[in-house]
C-alpha positions as CSV (number, residue, x, y, z in Angstrom):
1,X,0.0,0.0,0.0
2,X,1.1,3.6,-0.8
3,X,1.7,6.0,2.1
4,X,0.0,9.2,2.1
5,X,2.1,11.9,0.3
6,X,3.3,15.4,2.5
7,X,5.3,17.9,2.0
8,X,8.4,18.7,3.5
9,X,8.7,22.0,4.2
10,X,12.6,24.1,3.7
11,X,13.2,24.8,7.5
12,X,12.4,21.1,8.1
13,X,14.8,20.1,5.3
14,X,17.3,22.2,6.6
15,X,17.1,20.9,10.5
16,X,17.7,17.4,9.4
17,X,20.4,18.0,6.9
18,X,22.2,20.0,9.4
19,X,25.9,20.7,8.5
20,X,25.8,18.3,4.7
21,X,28.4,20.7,3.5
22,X,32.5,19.6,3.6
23,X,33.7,23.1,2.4
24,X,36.9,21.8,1.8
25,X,35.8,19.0,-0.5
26,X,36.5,19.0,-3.6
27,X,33.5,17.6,-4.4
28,X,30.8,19.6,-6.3
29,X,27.7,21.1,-4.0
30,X,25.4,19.1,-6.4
31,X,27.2,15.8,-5.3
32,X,27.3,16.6,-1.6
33,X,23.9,17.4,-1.3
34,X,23.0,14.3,-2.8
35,X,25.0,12.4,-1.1
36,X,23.2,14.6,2.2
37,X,19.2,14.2,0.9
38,X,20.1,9.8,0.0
39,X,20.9,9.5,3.0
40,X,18.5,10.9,4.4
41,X,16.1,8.8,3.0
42,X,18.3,5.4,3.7
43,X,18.5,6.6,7.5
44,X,14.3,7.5,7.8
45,X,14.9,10.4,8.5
46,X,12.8,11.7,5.2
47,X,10.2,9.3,4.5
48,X,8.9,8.0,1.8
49,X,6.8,9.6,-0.6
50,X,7.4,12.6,0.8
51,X,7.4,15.7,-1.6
52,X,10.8,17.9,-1.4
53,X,10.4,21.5,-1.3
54,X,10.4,22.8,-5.0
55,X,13.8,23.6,-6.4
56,X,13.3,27.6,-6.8
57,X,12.5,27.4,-2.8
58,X,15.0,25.0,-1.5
59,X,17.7,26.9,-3.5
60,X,16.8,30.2,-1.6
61,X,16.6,28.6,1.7
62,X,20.3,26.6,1.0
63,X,21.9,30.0,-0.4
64,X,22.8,27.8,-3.5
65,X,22.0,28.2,-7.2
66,X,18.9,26.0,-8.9
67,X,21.2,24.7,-11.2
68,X,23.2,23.0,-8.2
69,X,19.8,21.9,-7.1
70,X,18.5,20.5,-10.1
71,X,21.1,18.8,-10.7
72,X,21.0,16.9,-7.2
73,X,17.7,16.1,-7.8
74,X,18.6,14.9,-11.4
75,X,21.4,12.5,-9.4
76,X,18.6,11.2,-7.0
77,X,16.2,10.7,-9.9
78,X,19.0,8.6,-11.8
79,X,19.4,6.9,-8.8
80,X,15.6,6.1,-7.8
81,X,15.5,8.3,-5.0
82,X,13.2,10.5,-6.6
83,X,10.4,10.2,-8.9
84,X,9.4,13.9,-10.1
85,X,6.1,14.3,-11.9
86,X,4.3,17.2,-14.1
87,X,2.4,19.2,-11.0
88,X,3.6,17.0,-8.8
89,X,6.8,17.9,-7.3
90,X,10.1,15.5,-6.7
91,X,8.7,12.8,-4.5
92,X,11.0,10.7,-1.9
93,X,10.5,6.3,-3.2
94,X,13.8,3.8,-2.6
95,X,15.3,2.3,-5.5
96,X,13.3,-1.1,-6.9
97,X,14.6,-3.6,-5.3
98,X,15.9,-1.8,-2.1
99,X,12.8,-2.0,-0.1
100,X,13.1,-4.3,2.5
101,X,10.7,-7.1,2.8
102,X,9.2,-8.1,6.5
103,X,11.7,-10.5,8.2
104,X,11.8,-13.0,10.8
105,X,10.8,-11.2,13.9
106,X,13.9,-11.9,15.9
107,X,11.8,-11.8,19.3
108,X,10.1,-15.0,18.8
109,X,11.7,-17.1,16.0
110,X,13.8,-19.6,17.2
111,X,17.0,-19.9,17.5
112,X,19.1,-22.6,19.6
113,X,22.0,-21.2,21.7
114,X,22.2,-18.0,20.3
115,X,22.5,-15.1,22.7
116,X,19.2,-13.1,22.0
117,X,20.2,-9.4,22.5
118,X,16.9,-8.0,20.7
119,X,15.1,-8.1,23.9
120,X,14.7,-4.2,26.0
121,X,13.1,-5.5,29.2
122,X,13.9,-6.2,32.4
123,X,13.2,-9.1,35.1
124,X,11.2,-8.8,38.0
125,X,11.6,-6.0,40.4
126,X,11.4,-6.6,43.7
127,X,8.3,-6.8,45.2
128,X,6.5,-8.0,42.5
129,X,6.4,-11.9,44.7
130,X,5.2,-9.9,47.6
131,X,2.4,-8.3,45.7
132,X,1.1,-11.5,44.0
133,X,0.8,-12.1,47.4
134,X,-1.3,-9.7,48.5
135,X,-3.4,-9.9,45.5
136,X,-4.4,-13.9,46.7
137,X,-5.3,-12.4,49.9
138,X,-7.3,-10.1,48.6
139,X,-9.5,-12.1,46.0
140,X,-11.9,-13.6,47.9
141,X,-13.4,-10.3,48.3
142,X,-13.8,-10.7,44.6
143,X,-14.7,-14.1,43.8
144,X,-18.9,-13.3,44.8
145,X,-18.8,-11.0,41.6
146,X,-18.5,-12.4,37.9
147,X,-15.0,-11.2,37.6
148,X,-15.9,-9.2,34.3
149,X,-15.5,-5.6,34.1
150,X,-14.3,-4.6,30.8
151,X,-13.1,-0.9,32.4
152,X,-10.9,-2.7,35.4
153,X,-11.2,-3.0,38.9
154,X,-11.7,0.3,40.5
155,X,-9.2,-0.4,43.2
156,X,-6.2,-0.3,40.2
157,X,-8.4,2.4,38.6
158,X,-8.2,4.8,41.5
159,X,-4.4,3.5,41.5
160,X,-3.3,4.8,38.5
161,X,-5.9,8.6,38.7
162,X,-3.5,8.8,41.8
163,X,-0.1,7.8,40.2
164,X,-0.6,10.6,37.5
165,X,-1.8,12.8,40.5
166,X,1.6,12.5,41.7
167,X,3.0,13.4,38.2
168,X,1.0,16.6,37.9
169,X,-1.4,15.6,36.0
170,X,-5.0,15.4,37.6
171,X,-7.2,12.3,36.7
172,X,-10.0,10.6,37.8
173,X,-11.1,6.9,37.9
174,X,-13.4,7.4,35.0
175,X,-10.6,8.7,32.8
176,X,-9.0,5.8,33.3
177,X,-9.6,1.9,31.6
178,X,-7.1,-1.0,32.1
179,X,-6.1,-3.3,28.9
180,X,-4.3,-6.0,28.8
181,X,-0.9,-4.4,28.6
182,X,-0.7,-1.3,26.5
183,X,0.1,-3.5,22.8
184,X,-4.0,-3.9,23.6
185,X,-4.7,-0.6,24.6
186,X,-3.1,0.5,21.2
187,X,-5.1,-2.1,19.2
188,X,-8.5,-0.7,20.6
189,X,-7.3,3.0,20.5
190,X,-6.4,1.9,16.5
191,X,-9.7,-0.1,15.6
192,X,-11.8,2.7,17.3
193,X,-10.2,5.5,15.3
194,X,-9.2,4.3,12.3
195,X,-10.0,1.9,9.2
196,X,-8.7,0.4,6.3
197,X,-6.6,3.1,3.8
198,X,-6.7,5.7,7.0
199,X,-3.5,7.7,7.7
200,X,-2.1,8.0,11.3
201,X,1.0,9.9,11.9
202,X,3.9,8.4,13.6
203,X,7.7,9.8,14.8
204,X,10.4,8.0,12.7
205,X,12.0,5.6,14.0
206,X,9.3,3.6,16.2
207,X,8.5,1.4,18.7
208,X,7.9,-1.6,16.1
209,X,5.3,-3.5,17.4
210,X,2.9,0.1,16.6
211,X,4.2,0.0,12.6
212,X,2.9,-3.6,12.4
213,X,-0.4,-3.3,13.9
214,X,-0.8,-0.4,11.7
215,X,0.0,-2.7,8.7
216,X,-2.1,-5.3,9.8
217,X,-4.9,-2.8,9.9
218,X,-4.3,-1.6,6.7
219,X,-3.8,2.2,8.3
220,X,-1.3,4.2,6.1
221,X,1.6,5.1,8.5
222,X,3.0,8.9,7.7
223,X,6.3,9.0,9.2
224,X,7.6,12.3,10.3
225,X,11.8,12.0,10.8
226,X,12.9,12.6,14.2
227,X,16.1,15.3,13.7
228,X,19.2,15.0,15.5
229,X,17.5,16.6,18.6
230,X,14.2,16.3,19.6
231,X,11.1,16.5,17.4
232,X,10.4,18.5,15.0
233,X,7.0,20.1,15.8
234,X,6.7,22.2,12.5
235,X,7.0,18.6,10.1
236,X,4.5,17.1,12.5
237,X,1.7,19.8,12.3
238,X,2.7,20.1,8.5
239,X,1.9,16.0,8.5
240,X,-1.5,17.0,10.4
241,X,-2.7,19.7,8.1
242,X,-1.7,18.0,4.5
243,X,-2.3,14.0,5.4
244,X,-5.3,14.5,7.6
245,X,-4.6,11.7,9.6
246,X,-7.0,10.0,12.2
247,X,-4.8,10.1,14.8
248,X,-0.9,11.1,15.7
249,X,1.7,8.3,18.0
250,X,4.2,9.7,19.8
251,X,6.3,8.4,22.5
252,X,7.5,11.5,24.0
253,X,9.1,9.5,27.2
254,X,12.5,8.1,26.6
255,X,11.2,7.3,23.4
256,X,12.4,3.7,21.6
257,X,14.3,3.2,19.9
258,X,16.8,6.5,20.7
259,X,16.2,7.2,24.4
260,X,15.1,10.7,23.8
261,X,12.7,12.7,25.9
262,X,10.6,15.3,24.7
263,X,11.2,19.1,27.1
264,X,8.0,20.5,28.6
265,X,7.8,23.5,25.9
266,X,7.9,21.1,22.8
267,X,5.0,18.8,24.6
268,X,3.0,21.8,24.9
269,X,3.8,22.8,21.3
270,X,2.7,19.2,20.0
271,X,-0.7,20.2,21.9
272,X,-1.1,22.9,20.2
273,X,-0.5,21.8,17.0
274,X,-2.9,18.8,17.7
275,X,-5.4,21.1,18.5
276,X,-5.6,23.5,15.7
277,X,-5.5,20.3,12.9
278,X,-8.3,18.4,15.1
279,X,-5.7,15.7,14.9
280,X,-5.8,13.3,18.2
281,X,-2.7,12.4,20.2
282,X,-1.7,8.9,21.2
283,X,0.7,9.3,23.5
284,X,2.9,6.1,24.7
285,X,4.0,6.3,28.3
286,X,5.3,2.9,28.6
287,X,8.8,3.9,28.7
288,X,7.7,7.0,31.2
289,X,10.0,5.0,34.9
290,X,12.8,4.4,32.7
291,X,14.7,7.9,33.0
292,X,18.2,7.3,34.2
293,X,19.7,10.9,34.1
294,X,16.7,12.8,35.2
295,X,12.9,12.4,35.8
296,X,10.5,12.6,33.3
297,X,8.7,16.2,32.9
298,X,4.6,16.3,33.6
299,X,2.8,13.9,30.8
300,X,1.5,15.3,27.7
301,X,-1.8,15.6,28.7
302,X,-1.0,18.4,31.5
303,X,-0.9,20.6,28.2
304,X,-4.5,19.3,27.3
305,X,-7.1,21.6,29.3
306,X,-10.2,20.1,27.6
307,X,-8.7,16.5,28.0
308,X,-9.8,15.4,24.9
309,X,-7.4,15.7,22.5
310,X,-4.5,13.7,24.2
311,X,-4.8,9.7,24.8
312,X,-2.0,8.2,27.1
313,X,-0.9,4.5,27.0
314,X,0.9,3.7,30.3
315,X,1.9,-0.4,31.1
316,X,3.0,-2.0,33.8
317,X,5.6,-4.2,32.1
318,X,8.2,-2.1,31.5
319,X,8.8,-1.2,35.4
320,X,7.5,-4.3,37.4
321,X,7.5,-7.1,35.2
322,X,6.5,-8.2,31.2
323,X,4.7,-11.4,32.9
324,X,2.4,-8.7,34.2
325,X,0.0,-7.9,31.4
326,X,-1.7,-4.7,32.4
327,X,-1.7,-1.8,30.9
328,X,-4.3,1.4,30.6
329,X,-5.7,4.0,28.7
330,X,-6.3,7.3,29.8
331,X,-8.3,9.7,28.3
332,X,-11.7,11.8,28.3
333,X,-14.9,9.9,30.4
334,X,-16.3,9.8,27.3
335,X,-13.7,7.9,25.1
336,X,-13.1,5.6,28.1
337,X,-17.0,4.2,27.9
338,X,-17.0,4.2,24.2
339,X,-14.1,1.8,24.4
340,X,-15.6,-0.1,27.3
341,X,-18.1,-1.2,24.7
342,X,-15.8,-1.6,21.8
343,X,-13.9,-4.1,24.1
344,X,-16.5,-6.4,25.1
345,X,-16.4,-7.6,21.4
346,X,-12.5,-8.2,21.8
347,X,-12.5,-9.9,25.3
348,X,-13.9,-9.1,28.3
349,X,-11.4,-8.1,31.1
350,X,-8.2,-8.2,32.6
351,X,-7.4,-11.2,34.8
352,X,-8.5,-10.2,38.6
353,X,-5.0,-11.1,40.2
354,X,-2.7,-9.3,38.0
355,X,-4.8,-6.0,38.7
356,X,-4.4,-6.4,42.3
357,X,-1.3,-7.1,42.0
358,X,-0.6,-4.0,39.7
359,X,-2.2,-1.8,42.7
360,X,-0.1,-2.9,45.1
361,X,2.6,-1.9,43.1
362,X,1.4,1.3,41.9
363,X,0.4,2.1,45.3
364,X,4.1,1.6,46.6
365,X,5.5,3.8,43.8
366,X,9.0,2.2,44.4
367,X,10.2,3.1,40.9
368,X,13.2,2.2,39.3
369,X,14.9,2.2,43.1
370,X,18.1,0.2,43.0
371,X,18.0,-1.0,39.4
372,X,18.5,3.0,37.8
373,X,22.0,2.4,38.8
374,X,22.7,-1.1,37.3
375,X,20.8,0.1,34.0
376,X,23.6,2.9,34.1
377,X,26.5,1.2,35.0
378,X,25.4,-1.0,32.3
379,X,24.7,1.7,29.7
380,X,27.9,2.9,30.3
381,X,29.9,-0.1,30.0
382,X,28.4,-0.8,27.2
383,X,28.8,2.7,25.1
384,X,33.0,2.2,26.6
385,X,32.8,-1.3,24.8
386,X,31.9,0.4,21.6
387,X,34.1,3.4,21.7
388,X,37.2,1.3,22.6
389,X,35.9,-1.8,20.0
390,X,33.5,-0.5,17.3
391,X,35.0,3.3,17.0
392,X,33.4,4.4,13.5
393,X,30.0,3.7,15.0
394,X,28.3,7.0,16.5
395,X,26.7,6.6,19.7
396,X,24.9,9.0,21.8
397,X,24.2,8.4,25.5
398,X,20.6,8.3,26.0
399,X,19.0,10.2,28.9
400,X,16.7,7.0,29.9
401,X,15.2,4.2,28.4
402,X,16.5,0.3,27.9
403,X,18.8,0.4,24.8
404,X,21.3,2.4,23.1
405,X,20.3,3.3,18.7
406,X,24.0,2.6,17.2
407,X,24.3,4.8,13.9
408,X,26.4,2.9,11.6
409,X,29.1,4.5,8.8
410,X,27.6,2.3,6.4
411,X,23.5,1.5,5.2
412,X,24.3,-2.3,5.7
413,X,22.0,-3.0,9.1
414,X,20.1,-6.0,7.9
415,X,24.1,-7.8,6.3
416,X,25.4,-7.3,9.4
417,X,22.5,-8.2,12.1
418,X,22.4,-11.3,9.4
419,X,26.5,-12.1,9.6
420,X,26.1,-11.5,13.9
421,X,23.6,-14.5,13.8
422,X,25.2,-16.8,12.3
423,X,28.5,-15.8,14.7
424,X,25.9,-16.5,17.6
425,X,24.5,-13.5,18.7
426,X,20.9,-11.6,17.4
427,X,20.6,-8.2,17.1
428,X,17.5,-6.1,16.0
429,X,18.5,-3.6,12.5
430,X,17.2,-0.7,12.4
431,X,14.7,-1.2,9.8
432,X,12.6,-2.7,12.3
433,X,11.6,0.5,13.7
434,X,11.0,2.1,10.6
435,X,8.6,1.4,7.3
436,X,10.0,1.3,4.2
437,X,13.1,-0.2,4.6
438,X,14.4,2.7,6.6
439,X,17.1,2.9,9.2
440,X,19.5,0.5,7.5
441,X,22.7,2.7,9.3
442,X,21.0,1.8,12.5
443,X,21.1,-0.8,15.1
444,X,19.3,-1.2,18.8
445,X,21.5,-2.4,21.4
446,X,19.6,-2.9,24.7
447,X,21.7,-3.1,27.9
448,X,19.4,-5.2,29.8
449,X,22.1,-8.0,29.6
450,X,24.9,-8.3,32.4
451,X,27.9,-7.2,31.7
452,X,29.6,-10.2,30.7
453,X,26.7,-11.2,27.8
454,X,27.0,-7.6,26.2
455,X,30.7,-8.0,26.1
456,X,30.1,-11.3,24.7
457,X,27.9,-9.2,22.0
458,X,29.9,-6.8,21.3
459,X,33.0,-9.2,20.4
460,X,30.7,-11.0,18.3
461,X,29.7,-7.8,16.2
462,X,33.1,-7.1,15.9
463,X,33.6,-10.2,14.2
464,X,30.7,-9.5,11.9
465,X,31.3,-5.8,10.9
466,X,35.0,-7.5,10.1
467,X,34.1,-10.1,8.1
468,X,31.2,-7.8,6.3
469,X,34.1,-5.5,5.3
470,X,36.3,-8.2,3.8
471,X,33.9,-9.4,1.8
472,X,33.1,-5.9,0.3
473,X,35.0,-4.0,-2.4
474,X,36.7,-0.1,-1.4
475,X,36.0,3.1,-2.7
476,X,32.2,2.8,-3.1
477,X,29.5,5.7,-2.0
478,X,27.3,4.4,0.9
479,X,23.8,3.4,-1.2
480,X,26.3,0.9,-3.5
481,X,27.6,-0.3,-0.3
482,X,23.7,-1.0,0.9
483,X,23.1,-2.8,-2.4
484,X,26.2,-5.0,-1.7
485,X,25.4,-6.2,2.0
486,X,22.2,-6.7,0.9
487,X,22.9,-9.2,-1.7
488,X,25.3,-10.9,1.0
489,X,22.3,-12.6,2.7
């Protein structure tokens, strides 16, 4: 299916090229700024079908002639990295061939002894015994009722009004429904808001699980690059106004894959946005416990004074425990009862235990505690195991979250994570978190693994990347290079 066309407008462009220029190259502009725009579009940054500005504009903005432009665009055209039509404008597509096709997801194929490092989750915290505990005492006060209530228990209801309380954000019970971890709450969010050849709006890269069900629902995904910092709040609202999607995703808490978090002014600026295109926010808050250098800033939804145009997905697997299946919505009274109803045709609750046990939790607000320090003892051990092993990758330290985003010198992502597996160890490529065949410079390395696994790991990759180097030729620009490791595996 075809993704929605939008335009990207010249102070967009010009954020995510950023400094494209060598001024000391002898290289022509034409050929640099090629060079800069491909990959672009090999990294996800630009999506696909997405309509350049027009030459006579992006030569003004750039401070360069239209000839050097045109002839850029001619280079990307002769490439297939644009296809330019009468009317039309220079439209973003990959090269036949190039797109990659859905693999193998490496979470849950198979695969013997290998060392699975695709995996960003933790074990149990501590506690989580002692409140399974609790939650066995406290059934039989539940066991005279049918045990169905499609909204959740009120005691974990009133739990998680109260844990958002705390974060600044005021909520009542009746704003809040619990879902059978948030991957649920996304599905009924998605089958309530969209259909079949709908567009939703989603920050490039993204948590991956989110691009499938959209595929699976047959909802167009219109992918707004995330720049080298941040978000870029004027692509998004240019994404609202020219797509018209049904709804927005955004993880705006030490978002996955690249750790960011978004600052209090651009949350309030997304808002905004949201507000004057009618566009509704699903915001995913599943990541929100995981900061490591600081605390999170108030949720999204502080910035939403009518309450309806923001939706929050919050789980309880990411901090207590993935065996614990609960997650929640929260939203307007209203949206929360329409999807009470839409659920009873999906199932009919959450199991009983788990909630209680999910109160107990919530109620204790314990946190990361103890385990912030291994997750940054083991974030930096592992960012000093690439520095000292893998030094042409570019890594950036993220400020929370499970996994480090590994930029690569090379698009060759999906060769490489292929080469690692067969040396023992699995790795998710970046394309994973983007649609299109995007993010092939890109890897996720989660350091969730003791130290001794990732170092493990990381010898492994070093084997790979080696033996992926030998086997190509020298002197080639970075898309022949793609084409190469691709024909590898």
């Amino acid at each position: 299916m075809r993704m929605s066309t939008s335009l990207l407008r010249p102070p967009s462009l010009l954020r995510l090229l950023g400094a494209w220029r060598a001024q000391d190259s002898a290289e022509p502009a034409y050929r640099q700024l090629a060079q800069a725009l491909r990959m672009l579009v090999l990294d996800g940054r630009v999506g696909l079908n997405v309509r350049l500005p027009g030459e006579r504009e992006l030569a003004a903005a750039l401070g360069l002639s239209r000839t050097t432009i045109a002839a850029a665009f001619d280079r990307l055209r002769d490439e297939g990295f644009l296809e330019s039509r009468q009317g039309s404008g220079s439209v973003t597509r990959l090269p036949a061939g190039h797109a990659a096709t859905p693999a193998a997801d490496p979470e849950t194929t198979s695969g013997g002894n290998l060392l699975n490092w695709t995996h960003a989750a933790l074990p149990a915290a501590p506690g989580v015994a002692r409140a399974y505990g609790h939650a066995v005492e406290a059934l039989p006060a539940y066991l005279g009722d049918l045990g169905y209530d499609p909204f959740g228990l009120m005691v974990l209801r009133r739990a998680i009004a109260a844990h958002y309380e705390r974060r600044g954000c005021p909520t009542s019970p009746d704003q809040i429904m619990v879902t059978n971890g948030a991957q649920q709450g996304f599905s009924l969010l998605l089958k309530w808001l969209a259909g079949p050849g709908d567009r939703a709006v989603i920050d490039h890269p993204t948590y991956h699980n989110v691009i499938q069900a959209l595929q699976r629902a047959h909802v167009v995904p219109v992918p707004v690059g995330l720049p080298e910092q941040g978000w870029d709040i004027d692509a998004m609202e240019a994404a609202f106004r020219q797509t018209a999607p049904r709804f927005a995703y955004v993880i705006a808490d030490f978002h996955n894959p690249t750790g960011r978090s978004m600052d209090p002014a651009t949350r309030r600026a997304l808002v905004a946005a949201a507000t004057r295109t009618h566009t509704p926010l699903i915001v995913d808050e599943t990541m929100v416990a995981m900061g490591l250098d600081f605390a999170p800033p108030p949720p999204v939804a502080c910035h939403d004074p009518s309450g309806r145009q923001v939706i929050s997905l919050g789980s309880a697997s990411k901090i207590f425990w993935g065996g614990l299946r609960v997650g929640w919505i929260r939203a307007d009274a209203q949206t929360v009862a329409a999807l009470g109803r839409l659920r009873t045709t999906m199932d009919m609750a959450s199991p009983v235990v788990e909630q209680l046990a999910v109160a107990q939790l919530i109620d204790a607000d314990v946190g990361l505690g103890a385990r912030a320090q291994v997750l940054r003892d083991r974030r930096d051990h592992l960012l000093g195991l690439i520095a000292a092993h893998l030094p042409h990758w570019r890594v950036e330290s993220p400020t929370g979250g499970l996994s480090l985003w590994a930029e690569l010198p090379r698009a060759e992502a999906t060769a490489l994570a292929a080469l690692a597996e067969s040396l023992g160890v699995r790795v998710a490529a970046g394309p994973r978190f983007g649609v299109g065949g995007a993010f092939e410079r890109f890897l996720r390395l989660p350091f969730t693994l003791d130290e001794g696994q990732m170092e493990a790991g990381v010898a492994r990759l070093v084997e790979a990347d080696a033996r992926l180097h030998a086997r190509l030729p020298r002197g080639r620009d970075s898309f022949a290079l793609a084409m190469e490791a691709d024909r590898l595996i």
